[in-house]
N, C-alpha and C positions, 0 to 999 in steps of 0.2 A: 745683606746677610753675611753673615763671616764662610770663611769659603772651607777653614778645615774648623777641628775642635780643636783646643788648646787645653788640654789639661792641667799641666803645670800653671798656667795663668790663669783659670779659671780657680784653682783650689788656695793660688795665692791670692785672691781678692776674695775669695769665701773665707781665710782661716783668718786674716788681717785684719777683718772688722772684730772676731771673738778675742784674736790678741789684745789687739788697743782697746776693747771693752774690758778688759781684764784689767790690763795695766790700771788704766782712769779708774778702776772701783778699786785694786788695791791702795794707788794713793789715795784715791777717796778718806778708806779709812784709815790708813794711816796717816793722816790728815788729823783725822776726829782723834785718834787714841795717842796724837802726840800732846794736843791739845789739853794740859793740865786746868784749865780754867774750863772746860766743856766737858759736860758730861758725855761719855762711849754708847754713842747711840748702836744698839743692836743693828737697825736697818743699813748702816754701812759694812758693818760683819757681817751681815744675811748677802748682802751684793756681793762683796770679795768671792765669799765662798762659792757663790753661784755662777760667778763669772769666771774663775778658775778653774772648776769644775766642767765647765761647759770648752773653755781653752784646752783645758789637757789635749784630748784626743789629736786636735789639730796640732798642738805642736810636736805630739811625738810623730805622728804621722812625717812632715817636716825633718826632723831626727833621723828616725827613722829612713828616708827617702835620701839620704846623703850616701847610705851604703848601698840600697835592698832598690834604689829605684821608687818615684813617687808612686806609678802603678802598683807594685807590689805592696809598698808600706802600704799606701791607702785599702788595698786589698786586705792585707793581713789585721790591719784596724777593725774595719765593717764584719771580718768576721767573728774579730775577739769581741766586739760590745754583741753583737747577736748572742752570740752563745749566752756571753752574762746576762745579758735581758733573760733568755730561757732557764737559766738554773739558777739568778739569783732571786734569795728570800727575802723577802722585804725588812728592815732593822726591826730587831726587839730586844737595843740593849733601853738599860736603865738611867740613860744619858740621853735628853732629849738631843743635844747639841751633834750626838753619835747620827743616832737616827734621821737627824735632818740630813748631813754630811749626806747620810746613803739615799737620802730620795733622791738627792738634787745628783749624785752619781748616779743613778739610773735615770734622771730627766735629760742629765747632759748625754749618754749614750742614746736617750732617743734622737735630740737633736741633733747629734752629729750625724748618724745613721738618715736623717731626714735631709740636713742641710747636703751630702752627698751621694743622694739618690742619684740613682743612672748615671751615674761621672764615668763608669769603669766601663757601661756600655756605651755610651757615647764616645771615649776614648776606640772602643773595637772598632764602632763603627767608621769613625774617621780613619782609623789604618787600613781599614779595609776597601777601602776605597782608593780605584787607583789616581794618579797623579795624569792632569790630563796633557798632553802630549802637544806637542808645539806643534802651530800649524804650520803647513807649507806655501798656504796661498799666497800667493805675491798681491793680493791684492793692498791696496794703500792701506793705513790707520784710520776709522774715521777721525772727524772732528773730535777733539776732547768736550767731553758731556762732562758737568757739574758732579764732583766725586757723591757716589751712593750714602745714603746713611748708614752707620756699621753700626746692629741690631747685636745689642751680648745674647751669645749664647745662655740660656736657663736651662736649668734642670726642669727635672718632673716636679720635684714637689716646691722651686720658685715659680713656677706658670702655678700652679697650683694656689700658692700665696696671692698671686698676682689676680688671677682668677676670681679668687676672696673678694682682695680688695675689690674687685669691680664687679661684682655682683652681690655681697653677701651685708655691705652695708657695716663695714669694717670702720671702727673707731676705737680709740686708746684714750682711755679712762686713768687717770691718777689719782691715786688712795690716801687718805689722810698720813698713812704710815710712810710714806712717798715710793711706795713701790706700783707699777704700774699694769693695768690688766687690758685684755683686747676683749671689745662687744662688738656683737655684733647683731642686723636686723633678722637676719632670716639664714638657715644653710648651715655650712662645715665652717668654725673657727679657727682657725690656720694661727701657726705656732707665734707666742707674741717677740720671741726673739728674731723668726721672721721675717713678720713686717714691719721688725727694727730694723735687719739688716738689705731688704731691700726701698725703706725708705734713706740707708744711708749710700744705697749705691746710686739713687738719683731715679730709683725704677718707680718710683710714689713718692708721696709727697702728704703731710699734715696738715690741715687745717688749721685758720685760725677762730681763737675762741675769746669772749670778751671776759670768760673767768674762768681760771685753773681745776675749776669743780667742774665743771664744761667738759663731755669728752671730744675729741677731734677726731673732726672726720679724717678717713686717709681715702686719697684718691689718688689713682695711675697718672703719670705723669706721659707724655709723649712717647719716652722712651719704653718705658713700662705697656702702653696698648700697642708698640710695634714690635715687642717683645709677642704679644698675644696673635697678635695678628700673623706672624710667619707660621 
């Protein structure tokens, strides 16, 4: 098990997958709309826009954490999207393209808000705790034992995810439109961004399927039930 929390490290392998998911859908579509001979498929503009929207937070956060400290940014973050979840109205301009914009801004503020659950008290708790103190015994070193597994720290709502997957009968499903949805057999649906990003951190893992209609199962990976198991 890791012996303090890492804050900085933990929120830079949390915001790195929504960056470089951002990036890969912006080229995506600029890809498609450089493309004179290929028709501009909307479902590469519906990515872009969902995956930059979903990046914002983290990287100002990041910005942000260069002057004000990552503690405080990420603080002052969590409670600017709360507030907005509470007083903002849902879109009713007369531009559907407007109104998407605003769902998928309030979906990304829930996601961030999720994907950084208990960061700020898992940080207290690690400082609070004191550093332990060298011993005096003279006794010898023992024998070197075979280095421990080192178990990544999770949040609440990644055990949660993780949880999902190994209970709830979690599978990801692709849509003729090629956007992709999470089902599942029984229980609470855990976000499909996710168990994207903890099938990309090695914590699960996808099935294979003999047809892309097929949805795939996801199941915990080693690292993933010794994630549960601490």
């Amino acid at each position: 098990m890791s012996a303090t929390f890492d804050l900085a490290k933990t929120f830079a392998e949390t915001s790195s997958y929504y960056l470089r998911r951002e990036k890969n859908a912006r080229q995506r579509c600029a890809q498609n709309m450089a493309n004179l001979e290929e028709r501009v498929y909307a479902g590469t503009i519906r990515e872009a826009m969902e995956a930059s929207a979903v990046a914002l937070p983290f990287r100002t956060v990041l910005d942000h954490a260069e002057k004000a400290g990552l503690y405080e940014a990420l603080k002052d973050m969590r409670a600017q999207l709360t507030r907005q979840l509470l007083t903002r109205t849902p879109g009713s301009s007369t531009c559907q393209i407007t109104n998407e914009a605003a769902r998928m801004d309030v979906e990304a503020a829930q996601s961030f808000l999720q994907a950084t659950e208990g960061l700020l008290e898992m940080a207290d708790d690690s400082a609070a705790k004191p550093a332990p103190e060298p011993s005096a015994d003279p006794t010898p070193e023992p024998a070197a034992q075979p280095a421990p597994v080192n178990v990544p720290k999770a949040t609440p709502a990644q055990k949660r995810t993780l949880t999902a997957i190994r209970d709830n009968g979690v599978k990801l499903q692709y849509l003729l439109n090629g956007r992709m949805e999470v089902q599942i057999e029984s229980g609470a649906k855990p976000r499909k961004d996710m168990v994207e990003w903890v099938i990309a951190q090695g914590w699960a893992a996808k099935g294979t399927c003999t047809s892309v209609r097929e949805a795939q199962p996801v199941h915990l990976t080693a690292i993933g039930e010794a994630i549960l198991a601490n």
